[in-house]
N, C-alpha and C positions, 0 to 999 in steps of 0.2 A: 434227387433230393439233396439241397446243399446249407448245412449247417456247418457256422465258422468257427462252432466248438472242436469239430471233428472230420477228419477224413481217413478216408482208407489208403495204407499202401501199399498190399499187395493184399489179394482174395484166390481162393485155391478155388470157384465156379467150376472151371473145365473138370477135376476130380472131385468135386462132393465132399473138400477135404484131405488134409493127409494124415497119417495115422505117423505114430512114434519112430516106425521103421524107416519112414519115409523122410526124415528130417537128419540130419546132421548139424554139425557147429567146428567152424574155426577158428580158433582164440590166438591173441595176438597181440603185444602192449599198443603196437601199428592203430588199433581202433580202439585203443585209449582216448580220454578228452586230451585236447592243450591246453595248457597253460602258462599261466605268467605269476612274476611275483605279487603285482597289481593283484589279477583274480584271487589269486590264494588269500591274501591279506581280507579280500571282502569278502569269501568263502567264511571263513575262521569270524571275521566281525559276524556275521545272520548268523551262524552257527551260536555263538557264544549268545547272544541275543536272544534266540528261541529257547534254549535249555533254561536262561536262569525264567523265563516265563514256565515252561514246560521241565521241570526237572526230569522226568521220566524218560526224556527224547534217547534214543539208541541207535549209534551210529552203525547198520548193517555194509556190506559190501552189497555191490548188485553189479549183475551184468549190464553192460552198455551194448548196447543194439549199434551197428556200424552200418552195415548194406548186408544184401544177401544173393545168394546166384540160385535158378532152379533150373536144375537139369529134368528136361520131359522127352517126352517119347513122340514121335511124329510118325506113326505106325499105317501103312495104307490097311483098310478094312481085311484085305482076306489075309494078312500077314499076323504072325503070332511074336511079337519081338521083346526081350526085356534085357535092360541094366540089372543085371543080378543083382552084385555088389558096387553102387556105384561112390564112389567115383575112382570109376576105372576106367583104362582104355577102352575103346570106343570100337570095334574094325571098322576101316577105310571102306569096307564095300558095303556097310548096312549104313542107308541113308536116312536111321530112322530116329536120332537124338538128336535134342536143339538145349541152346544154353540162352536164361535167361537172366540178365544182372538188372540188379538194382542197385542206387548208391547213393547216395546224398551228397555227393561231393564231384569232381568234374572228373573228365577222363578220355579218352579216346575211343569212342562209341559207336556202332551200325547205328542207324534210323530203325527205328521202329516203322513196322507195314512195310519189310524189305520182300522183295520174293521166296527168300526162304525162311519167312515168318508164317507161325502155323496160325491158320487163322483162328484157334482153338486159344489161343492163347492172348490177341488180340483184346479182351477183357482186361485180362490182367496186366499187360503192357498199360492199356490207357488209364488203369488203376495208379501205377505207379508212375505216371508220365503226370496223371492232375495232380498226386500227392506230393512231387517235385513242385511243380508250380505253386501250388497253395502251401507253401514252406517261403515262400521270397524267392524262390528262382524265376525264370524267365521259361515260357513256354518251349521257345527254340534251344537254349541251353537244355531243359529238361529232357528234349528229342535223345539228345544226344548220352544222356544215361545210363539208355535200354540198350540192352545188344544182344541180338540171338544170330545164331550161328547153326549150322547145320553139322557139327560135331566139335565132339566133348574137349575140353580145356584138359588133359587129366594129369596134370603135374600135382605131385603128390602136395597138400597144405600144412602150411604149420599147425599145429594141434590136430590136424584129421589123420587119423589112421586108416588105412585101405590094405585091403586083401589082394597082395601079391600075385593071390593064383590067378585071380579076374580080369584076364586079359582081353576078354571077348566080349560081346553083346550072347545073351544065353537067346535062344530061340524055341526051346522045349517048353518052360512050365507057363508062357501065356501071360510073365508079369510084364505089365508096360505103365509101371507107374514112378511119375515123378520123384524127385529128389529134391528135397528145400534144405539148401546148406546158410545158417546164421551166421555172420561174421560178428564175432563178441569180443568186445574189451572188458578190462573192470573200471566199476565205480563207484560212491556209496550215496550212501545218503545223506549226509551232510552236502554232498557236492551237489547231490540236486535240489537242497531247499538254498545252495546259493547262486545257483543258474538257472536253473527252468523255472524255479518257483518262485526267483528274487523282483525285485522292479528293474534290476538290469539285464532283463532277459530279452527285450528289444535290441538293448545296444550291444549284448552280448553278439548274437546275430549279426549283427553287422559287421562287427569286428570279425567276427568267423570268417564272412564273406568277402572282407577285405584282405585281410593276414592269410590265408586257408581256402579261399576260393570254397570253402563250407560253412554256410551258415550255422551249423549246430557242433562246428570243431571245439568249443567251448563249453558246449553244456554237457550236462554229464548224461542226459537220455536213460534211463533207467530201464531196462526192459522189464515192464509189467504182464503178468497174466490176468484174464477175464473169462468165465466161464457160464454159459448160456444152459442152463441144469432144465432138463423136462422129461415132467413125470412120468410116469407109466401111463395117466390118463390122461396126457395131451397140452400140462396145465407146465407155462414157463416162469420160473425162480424169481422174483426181483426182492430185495430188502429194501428198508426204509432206515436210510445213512442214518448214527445218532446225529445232535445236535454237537455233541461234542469233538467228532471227529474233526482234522484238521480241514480235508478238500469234503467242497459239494457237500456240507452239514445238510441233515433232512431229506437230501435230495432221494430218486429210488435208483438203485444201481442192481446190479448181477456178483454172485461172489465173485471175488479176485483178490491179490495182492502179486507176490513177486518170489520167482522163484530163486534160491538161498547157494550162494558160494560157498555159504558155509556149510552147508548140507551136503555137497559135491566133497568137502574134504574132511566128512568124519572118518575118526578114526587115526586122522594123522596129529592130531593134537598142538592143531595153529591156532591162533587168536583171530581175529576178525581183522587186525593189523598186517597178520601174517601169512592172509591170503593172498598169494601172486597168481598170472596169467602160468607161472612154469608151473606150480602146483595142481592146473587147472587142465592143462595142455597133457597131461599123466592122466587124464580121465576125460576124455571127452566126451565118451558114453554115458558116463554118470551126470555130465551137465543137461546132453536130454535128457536123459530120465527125469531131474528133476525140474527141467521146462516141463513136460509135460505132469509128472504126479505134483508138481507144487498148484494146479490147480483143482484136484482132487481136495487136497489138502485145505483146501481155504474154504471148498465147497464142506468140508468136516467140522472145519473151529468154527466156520459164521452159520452155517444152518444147521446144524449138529447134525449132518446124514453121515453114517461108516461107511468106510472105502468100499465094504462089499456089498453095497447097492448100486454101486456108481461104473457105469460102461466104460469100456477105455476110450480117452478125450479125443476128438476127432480136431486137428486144429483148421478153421476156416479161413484164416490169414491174419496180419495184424495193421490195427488203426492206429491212427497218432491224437493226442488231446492236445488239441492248442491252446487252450488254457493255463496250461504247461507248456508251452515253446513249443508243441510239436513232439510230447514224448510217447513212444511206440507201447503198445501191450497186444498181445498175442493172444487171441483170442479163440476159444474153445466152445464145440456141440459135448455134450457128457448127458449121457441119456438116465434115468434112475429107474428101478424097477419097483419103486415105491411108489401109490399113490399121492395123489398132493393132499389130501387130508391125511396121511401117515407123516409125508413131509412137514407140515404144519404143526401137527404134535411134537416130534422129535425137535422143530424147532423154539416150539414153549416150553420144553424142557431146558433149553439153554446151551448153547457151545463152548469153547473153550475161547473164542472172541463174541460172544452174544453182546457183550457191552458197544460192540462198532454199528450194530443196528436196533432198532425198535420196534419192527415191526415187519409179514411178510406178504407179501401179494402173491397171486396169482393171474397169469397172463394166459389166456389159449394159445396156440399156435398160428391161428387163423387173427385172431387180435394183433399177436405181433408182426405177422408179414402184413400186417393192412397199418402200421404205425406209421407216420413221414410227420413232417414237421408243422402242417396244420392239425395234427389231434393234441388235444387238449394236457395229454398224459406225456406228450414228447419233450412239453417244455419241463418235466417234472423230472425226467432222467437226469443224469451226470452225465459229462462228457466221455466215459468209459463204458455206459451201459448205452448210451447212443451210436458207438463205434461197434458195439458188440450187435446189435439191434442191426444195423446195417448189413454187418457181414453175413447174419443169420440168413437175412432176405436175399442174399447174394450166393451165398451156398449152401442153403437148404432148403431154398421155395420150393423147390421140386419134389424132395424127397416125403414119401408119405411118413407117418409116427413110425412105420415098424420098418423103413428101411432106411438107416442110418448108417449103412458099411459105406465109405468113401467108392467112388468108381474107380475098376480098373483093381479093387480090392478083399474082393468077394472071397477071397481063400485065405481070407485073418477074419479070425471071429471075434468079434468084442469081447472083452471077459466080463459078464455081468455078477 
């Protein structure tokens, strides 16, 4: 199904998912944007331009999404193998972990479909190999990307912390589940309403690809969340955007927005000016956390549900809206133990963002995985609930209403 609102660039299929444990982050000013005094200059003009329209406008920090690597497990059936703590050494005699990169920019890269490519994984490579291409790269160039390897890269990263004593592959407790490490910079929002969202978001791109050999070295790529909420009986979240919202007025979306730098450094009493990547790099843990509860959280202010209805977020993988140049949101399963007419009430009662929607649908399950882009209702989505809508059907065709534990992760229970 191919809509040029939207594509995926990476889908977690092969697990069902990964759960908060499973994710990591290394931050770095290295996946900051570029800039010039040109761009600044015309950042600062749409800036200035949209406020005196919008006086309310608030310039947040956000994480910028760079590339990411997933460390997986390539385990033969009668073998019990896992990465404890990863990322950690690897041993040389267990031939059972592959590294998988993704990157938006160029590098010295294996071929994807090499012989020591799991074919389990083979989805998600060609995920990220179409979502290079359908960025302005070149199909051959995008080959060259991906790179799996038959063991672990494990030189310690800037901003990841790793457990010293983990020197081995554990072979006892049966865990063989992947590892998704984020590479993040900072950015805010001002710099994305003057690059992804400006009219020079074409020629931005180009210059990327010319100057940077990366077409998005320019833009500021915001990393968004999205959250695919379904009820106790079966019934999937959408809203109906106001009119007044800035993107995709009216349209029907999934909660989301974006999870908060600032949130990562309460406590230390910095200004939204005075968040750095070193202040960020002191907490890495705390940035997922609040990748993952920042879509909890949004799922609370725009549908009014409390947190303790809401399962722990399962992440499916993340799309990019090219609407937006190509910007990434990270997209989540969060199952509710509330019916959808409880949901429904709690929502007529009003949120603490209830003014961003007007209205709330329900979807079956069976409705959404049958959605593609001749039903009627697909053209009515936003570019962010069509990303979301995809990866549903990508990583959870399978799974019935009551089994939602990602694969390979049966021994974490959701907290409902």
């Amino acid at each position: 199904m191919m809509d040029p609102e939207v594509s995926v660039l990476l889908h977690c299929a092969p697990w069902g998912g990964l759960l908060q444990s499973q994710v990591q982050v290394e931050l770095s000013e290295r996946y900051d944007r570029q800039t010039d005094a040109s761009l600044q200059s015309h950042i600062e003009k749409v800036w200035t331009e949209r406020v005196s329209k919008n006086p309310w406008l608030f310039n947040g920090a956000k994480f910028r999404l760079h590339s990411f690597s997933l460390v997986y497990p390539e385990c033969h059936p009668s073998s019990s193998v896992s990465t404890k703590h990863p990322p950690c050494n690897v041993s040389p005699n267990i031939a059972c972990a592959g590294l998988m990169e993704g990157e938006l920019h160029g590098g010295d890269r294996g071929q994807e479909g090499s012989p020591d490519t799991d074919p389990a994984i083979v989805p998600v490579l060609h995920a990220v190999e179409n979502s290079l291409c359908h960025n302005g790269i070149t199909q051959e160039t995008a080959k060259t990307f991906v790179q799996t390897s038959s063991t672990c890269d494990c030189r310690p990263s800037e901003g990841i912390t790793s457990d010293p004593s983990c020197t081995d592959v554990n072979t006892d407790d049966g865990d063989t589940r992947p590892v998704l490490t984020l590479r993040l910079g900072l950015t805010c929002y001002k710099d994305f309403l003057g690059t992804n969202w400006s009219g020079q978001a074409v020629d931005l791109r180009k210059r990327g690809e010319a100057e940077f050999n990366d077409p998005l070295a320019l833009l500021a790529q915001p990393l968004g969340v999205g959250g695919v909420l379904c009820t106790d009986d079966g019934q999937v979240v959408l809203i109906r955007r106001s009119k007044r919202v800035a993107e995709a007025p009216e349209s029907l979306d999934i909660p989301g927005g974006h999870p908060e730098p600032k949130l990562v450094c309460e406590g230390l009493a910095v200004s939204e000016e005075q968040i750095s990547i070193a202040l960020l790099q002191q907490r890495p843990e705390a940035v997922v956390s609040e990748l993952f509860s920042s879509v909890c959280s949004e799922i609370r202010d725009e549908v009014n549900v409390p947190l303790s209805f809401l399962g722990e977020p399962v992440l499916m993988g993340v799309a990019l809206n090219h609407t937006s140049a190509g910007r990434p949101s990270a997209e989540f399963y969060i199952s509710c133990s509330l019916s959808s007419d409880e949901v429904k009430t709690l929502y007529w009662m009003g949120g603490a963002e209830a003014q961003e929607s007007t209205d709330i649908i329900f979807l079956s399950r069976a409705e959404i995985l049958q959605l593609d882009t001749h039903s009627p209702l697909w053209t009515e989505l936003c570019p962010s609930a069509k990303g979301a809508v995809l990866l549903f059907q990508m990583v959870m065709a399978d799974r019935g209403q009551d089994d939602t534990t990602p694969a390979d992760t049966h021994n974490i229970t959701s907290a409902n």
